[in-house]
C-alpha positions in Angstrom: 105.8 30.9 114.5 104.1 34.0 115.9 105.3 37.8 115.5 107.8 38.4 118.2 108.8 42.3 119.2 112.2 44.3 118.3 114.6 45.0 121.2 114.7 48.6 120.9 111.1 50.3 119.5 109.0 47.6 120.8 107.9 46.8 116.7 105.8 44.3 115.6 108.3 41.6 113.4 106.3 39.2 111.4 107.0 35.9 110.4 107.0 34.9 107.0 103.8 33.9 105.8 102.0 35.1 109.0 99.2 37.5 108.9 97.5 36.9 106.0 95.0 39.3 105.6 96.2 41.9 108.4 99.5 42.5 107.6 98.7 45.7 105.8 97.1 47.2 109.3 99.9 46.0 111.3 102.8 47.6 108.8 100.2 50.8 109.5 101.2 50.4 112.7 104.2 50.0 112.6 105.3 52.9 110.5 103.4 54.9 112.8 105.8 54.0 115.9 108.5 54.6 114.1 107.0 58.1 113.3 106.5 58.8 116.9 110.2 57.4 117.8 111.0 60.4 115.3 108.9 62.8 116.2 106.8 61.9 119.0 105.9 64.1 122.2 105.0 62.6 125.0 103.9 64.7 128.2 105.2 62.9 131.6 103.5 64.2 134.3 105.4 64.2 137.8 104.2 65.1 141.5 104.5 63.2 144.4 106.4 60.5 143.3 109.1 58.8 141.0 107.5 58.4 137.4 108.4 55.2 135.1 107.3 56.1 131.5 105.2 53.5 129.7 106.3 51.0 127.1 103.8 48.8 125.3 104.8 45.8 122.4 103.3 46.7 119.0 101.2 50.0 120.8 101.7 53.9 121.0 103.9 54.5 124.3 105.6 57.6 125.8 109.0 55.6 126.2 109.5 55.0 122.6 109.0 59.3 121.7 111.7 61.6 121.6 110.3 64.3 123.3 109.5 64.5 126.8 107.5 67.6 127.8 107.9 67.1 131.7 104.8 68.4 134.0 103.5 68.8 137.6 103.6 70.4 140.5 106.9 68.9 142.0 106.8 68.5 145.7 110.4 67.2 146.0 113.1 66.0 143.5 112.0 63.6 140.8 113.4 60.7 139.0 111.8 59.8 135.8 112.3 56.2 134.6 113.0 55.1 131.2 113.5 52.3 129.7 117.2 50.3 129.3 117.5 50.7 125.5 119.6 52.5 123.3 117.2 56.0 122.5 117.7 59.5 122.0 115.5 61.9 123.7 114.7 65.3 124.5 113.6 66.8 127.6 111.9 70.1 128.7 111.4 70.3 132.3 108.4 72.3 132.6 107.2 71.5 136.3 106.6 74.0 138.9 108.1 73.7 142.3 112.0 74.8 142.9 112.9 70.5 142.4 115.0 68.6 140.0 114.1 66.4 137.6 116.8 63.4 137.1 116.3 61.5 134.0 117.4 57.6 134.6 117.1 54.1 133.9 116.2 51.8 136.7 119.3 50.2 137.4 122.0 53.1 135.8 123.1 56.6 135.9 120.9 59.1 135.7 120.9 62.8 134.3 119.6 66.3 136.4 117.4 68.6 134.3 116.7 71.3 136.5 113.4 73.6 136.4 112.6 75.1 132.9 116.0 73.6 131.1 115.6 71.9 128.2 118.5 68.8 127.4 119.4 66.3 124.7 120.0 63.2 126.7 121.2 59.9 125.2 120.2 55.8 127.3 123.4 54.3 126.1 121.1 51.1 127.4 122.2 51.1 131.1 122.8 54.9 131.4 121.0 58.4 130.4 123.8 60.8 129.6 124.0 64.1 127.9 124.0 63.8 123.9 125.5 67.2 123.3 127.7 69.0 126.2 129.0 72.1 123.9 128.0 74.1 121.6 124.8 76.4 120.4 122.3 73.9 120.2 122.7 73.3 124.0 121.8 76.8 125.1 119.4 77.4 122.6 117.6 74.4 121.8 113.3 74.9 122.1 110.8 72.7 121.6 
């Protein structure tokens, strides 16, 4: 039976007994996904059009980072795409242009981050919606 991929991080799962002499290399990777799903930035960057971030099995992708540093010169309001799984991220819209940035899944509810804000957002799997709506860390929050 051949390595098959986890349902929320895109990991590599092995099957017992599989990968003889690579597993070592593919735990590697592994354990480095799982550092960017912790502390990964990813910079999205948004002009003309709607952006869907990428997602790769077993490989380094912005979707599975929790920061999203967003970029461009926006020319209209924005949707940018991620995927329907359960993640937390965080996003700092830093695009030029007086537009709107919504943060969505392809099928659900999206949320606005407007020019220069920076949110917590939570994809409940078929939504994005805000993480924290009171307190400090909302108006203060950098990265």
């Amino acid at each position: 039976m051949a390595s098959s991929e986890s349902s929320l991080l895109r990991l590599e799962l092995q099957t017992d007994g599989e990968n003889d002499s690579t597993w070592g290399s593919k735990t590697n990777t592994n354990l480095q996904l799982l550092e960017q799903a912790a502390h990964g930035l990813a910079s999205v960057a948004v002009t003309a059009s709607n952006v869907t971030v990428t997602t790769a099995a077993y490989a380094t992708d912005d979707a599975r980072r929790i920061y999203l540093n967003i970029t461009g010169a926006l020319t209209g309001n924005r949707s940018v795409i991620v995927p329907t799984t359960v993640h937390l991220y965080y996003v700092f819209n830093n695009t030029t242009g007086d537009y709107v940035i919504t943060i969505t899944t392809s099928a659900g509810s999206g949320i606005a981050v407007v020019q220069g804000e920076r949110m917590l957002l939570h994809c409940d799997g078929t939504n994005v919606v805000e993480a924290i709506t009171d307190g400090p860390m909302k108006d203060n929050a950098q990265f």
